[in-house]
C-alpha positions in Angstrom: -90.9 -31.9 82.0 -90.6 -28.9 84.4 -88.8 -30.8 86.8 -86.4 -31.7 84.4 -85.9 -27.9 82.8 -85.7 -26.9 86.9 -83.3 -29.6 87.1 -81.2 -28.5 84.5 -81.1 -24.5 85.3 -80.4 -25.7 88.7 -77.2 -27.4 88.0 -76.4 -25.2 85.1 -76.6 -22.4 87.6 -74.0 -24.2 89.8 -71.7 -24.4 87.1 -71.6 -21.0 87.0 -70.9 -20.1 89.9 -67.9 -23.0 90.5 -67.1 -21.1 87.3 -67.1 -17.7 89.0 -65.3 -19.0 92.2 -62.6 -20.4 90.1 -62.0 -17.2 87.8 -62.2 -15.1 91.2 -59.3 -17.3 92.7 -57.1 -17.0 89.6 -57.5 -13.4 89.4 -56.7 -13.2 93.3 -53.6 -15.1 92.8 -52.6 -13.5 89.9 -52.9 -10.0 92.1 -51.2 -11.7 94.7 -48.3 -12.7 92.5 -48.4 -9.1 90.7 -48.0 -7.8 94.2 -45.1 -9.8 95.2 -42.9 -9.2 92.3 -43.4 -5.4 91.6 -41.9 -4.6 94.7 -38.7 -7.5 93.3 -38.9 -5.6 90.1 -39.3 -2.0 91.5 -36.0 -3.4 93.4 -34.1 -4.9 90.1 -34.8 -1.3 88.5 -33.0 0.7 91.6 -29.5 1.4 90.4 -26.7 -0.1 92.1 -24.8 1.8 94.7 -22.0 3.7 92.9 -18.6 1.8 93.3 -16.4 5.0 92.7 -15.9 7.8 94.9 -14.8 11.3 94.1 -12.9 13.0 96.9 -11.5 16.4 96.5 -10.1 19.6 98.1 -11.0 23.0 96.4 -9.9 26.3 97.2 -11.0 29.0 94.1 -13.6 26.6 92.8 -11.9 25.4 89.8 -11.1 22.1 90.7 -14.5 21.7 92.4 -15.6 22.6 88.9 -13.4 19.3 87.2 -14.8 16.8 90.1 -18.6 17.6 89.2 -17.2 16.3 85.8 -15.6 13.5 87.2 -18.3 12.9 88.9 -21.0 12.8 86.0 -19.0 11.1 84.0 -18.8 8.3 86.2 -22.3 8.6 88.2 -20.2 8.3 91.2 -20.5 9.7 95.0 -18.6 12.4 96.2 -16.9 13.8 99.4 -15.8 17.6 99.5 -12.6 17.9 102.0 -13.6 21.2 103.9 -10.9 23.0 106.5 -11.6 23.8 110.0 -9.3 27.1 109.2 -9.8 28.2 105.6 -6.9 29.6 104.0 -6.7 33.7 103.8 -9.0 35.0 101.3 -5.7 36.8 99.5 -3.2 35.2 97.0 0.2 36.4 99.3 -1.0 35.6 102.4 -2.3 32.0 101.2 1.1 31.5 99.8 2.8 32.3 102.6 0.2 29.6 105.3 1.1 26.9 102.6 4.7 27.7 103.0 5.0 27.7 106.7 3.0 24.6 106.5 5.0 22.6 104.1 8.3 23.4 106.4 6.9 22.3 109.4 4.6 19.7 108.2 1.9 20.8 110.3 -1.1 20.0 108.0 -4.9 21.5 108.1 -7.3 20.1 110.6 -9.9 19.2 108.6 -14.0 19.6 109.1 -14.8 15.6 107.9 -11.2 13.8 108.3 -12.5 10.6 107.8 -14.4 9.4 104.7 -15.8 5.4 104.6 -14.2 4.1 101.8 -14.8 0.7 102.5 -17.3 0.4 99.9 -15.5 2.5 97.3 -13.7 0.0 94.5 -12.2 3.4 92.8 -11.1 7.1 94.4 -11.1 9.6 92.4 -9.0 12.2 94.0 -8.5 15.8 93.5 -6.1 18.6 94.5 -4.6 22.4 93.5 -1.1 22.0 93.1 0.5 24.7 95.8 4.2 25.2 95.7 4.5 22.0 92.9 2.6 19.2 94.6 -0.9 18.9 95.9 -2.6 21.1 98.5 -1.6 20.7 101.9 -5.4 19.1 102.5 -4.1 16.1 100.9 -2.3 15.0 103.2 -4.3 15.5 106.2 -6.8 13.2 104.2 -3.9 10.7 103.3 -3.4 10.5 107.6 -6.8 10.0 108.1 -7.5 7.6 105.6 -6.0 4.0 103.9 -6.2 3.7 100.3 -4.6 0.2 100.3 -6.1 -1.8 97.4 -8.0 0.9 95.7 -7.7 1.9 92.6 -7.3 5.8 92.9 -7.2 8.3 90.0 -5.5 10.9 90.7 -6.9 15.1 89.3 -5.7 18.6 89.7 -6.0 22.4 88.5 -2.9 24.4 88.7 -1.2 27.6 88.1 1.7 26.4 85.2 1.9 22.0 86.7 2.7 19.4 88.9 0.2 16.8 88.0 3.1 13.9 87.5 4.9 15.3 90.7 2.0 15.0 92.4 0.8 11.8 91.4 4.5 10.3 92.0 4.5 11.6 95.6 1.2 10.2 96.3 2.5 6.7 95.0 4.7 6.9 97.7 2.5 7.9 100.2 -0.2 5.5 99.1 1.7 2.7 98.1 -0.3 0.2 98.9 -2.9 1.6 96.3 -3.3 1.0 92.5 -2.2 5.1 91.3 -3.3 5.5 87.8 -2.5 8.0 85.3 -3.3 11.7 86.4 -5.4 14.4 84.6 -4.5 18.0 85.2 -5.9 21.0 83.8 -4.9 24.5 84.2 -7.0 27.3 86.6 -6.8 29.7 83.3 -8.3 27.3 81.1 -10.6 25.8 83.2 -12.0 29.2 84.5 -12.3 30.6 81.0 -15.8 31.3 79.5 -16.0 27.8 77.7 -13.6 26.3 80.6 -15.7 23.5 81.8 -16.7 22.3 78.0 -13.0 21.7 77.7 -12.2 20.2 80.6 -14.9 17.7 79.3 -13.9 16.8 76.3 -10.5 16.1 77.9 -11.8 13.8 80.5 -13.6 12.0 78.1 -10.0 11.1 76.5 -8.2 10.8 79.8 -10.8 7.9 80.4 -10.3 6.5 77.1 -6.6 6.6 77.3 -7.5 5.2 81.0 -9.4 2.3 79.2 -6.7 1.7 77.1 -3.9 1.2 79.5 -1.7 4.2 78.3 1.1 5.9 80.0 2.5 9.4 79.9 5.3 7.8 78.0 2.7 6.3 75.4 1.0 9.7 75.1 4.2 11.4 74.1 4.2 10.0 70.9 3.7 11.8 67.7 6.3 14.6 68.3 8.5 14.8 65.7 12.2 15.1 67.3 13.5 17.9 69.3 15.2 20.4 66.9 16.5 23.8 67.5 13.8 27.0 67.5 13.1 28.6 64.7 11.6 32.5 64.5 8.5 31.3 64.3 8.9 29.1 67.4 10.0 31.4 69.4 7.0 33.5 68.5 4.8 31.0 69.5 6.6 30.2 73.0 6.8 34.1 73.9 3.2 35.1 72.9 2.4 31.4 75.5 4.3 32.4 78.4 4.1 35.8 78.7 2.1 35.6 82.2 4.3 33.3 83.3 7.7 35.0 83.7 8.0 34.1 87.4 8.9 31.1 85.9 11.8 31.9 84.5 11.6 29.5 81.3 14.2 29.9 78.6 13.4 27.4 75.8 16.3 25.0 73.9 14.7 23.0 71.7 11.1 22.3 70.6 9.1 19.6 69.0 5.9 19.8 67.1 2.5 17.5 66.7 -0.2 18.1 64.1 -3.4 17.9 65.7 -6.4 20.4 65.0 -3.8 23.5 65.0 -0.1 22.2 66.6 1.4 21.3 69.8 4.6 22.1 70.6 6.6 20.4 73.3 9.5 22.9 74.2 12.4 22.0 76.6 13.0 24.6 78.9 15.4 25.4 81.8 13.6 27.2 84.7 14.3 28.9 87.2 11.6 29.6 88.8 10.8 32.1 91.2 14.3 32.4 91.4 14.8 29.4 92.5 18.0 27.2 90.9 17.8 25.7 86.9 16.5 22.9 86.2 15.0 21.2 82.7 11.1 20.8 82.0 8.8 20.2 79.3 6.5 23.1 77.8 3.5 21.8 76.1 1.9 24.8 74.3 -0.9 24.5 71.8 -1.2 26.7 68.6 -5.0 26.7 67.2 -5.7 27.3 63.4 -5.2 30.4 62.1 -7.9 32.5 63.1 -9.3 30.3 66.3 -7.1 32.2 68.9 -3.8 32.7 69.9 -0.7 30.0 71.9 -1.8 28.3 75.2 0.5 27.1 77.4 -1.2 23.4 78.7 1.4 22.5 81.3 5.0 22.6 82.9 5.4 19.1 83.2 7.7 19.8 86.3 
């Protein structure tokens, strides 16, 4: 009878054990698989290189301010154009490089020249507009660098406009490239206390309107017809351009576009700095009574 208990435990025993072996190679596999695909997983969850690429000159800092924004809103990389001989620290003597450089088309050397844009989809590229087009930096990058088959969006901060001249010049310097719809944004506005908030919101829309396919023709819509100025619209259009008499803006007819407050689109002749007339567009914006006084938005020139 003990032999047969013995017997029993004995083999019981090894039963165990084969048990034991078995569940210890499971669990060893099953660590061995764990370990191969966290490191596959930990991969997956890495985000994918950014496609877009936000390249941009800035002199003051305000449209350094609007490519952070660009650049946030679309999580994408960005390359600061940087001078090898900084412009003079002073408004007249910067005026007067840019000048001598736009006559003789010597542009800037430039610190990085080059920027690898072979694995950039989309070019986000912005500029100050000097003397009604972008910054002579611009096109030291546009000599240094192809933008055939991108799509390439162009940005800019300015004194009073230039954002469509300057986005019709660079479709004809770039014209191998897909040249979208341009967002500008004035240095006042942008610079002001809550500048940066509103330059958000804005490029929030411009991407929408982006999105949507629309044109600067599209986004004129909603004006009521031109008409002769009344009082009150003169009013409006002298209290908006009154730091902006170098322009020499004389308004002949307006049209108007509820929003949140109005917008008025005047058209102007201008002569600015002296220079001979020639029509624009004035887009001023009137808030509701109470929320501040008329902005001018842009020269469309």
């Amino acid at each position: 009878m003990n032999r047969k208990i013995n017997g029993f435990i004995a083999k019981f025993s090894g039963l165990i054990a084969v048990a034991a072996l078995t569940l210890c190679a499971c669990n060893e596999q099953k660590t061995e698989k764990a370990a191969t695909e966290q490191p596959a997983q930990q991969a997956a969850a890495q985000p994918a290189p950014s496609k877009s690429l936000v390249v941009f000159y800035s002199q003051n800092g305000a449209t350094k301010t609007v490519a952070g924004i660009f650049q946030k809103e679309r999580n994408a990389d960005v390359f600061e154009i940087s001078l090898v001989q900084p412009y003079p620290s002073t408004y007249d003597s910067t005026i007067t490089a840019v000048r001598d450089q736009r006559e003789s088309k010597q542009w800037p050397a430039l610190v990085n020249a080059k920027a690898d844009l072979a694995k950039y989809d989309t070019v986000f590229l912005g500029y100050p507009i000097m003397f009604g087009s972008f910054a002579p930096p611009i096109y030291s990058f546009l000599d240094s660098n192809d933008l055939s088959g991108k799509v390439v969006v162009p940005f800019c901060t300015y004194g009073s406009g230039g954002r469509k001249a300057s986005a019709a010049e660079l479709k004809t310097l770039a014209p191998n490239a897909n040249v979208t719809l341009a967002y500008g944004i004035s240095n006042k506005r942008v610079t002001a206390e809550n500048g940066a908030a509103v330059a958000a919101e804005e490029i929030k829309t411009f991407f929408a309107n982006l999105e949507e396919g629309k044109t600067d023709e599209m986004l004129m819509g909603g004006y009521s017809e031109q008409r002769p100025l009344t009082a009150e619209d003169s009013a409006v259009f002298a209290a908006a351009t009154k730091d902006y008499a170098y322009l020499g803006l004389k308004p002949l007819s307006v049209s108007t576009q509820v929003v949140a407050g109005t917008n008025f689109l005047f058209t102007c002749e201008m002569k600015a700095f002296g220079g001979p007339a020639t029509e624009t567009k004035v887009k001023i914006f009137r808030p509701l009574p109470g929320r501040g006084e008329p902005e001018l938005i842009v020269v469309e020139k």
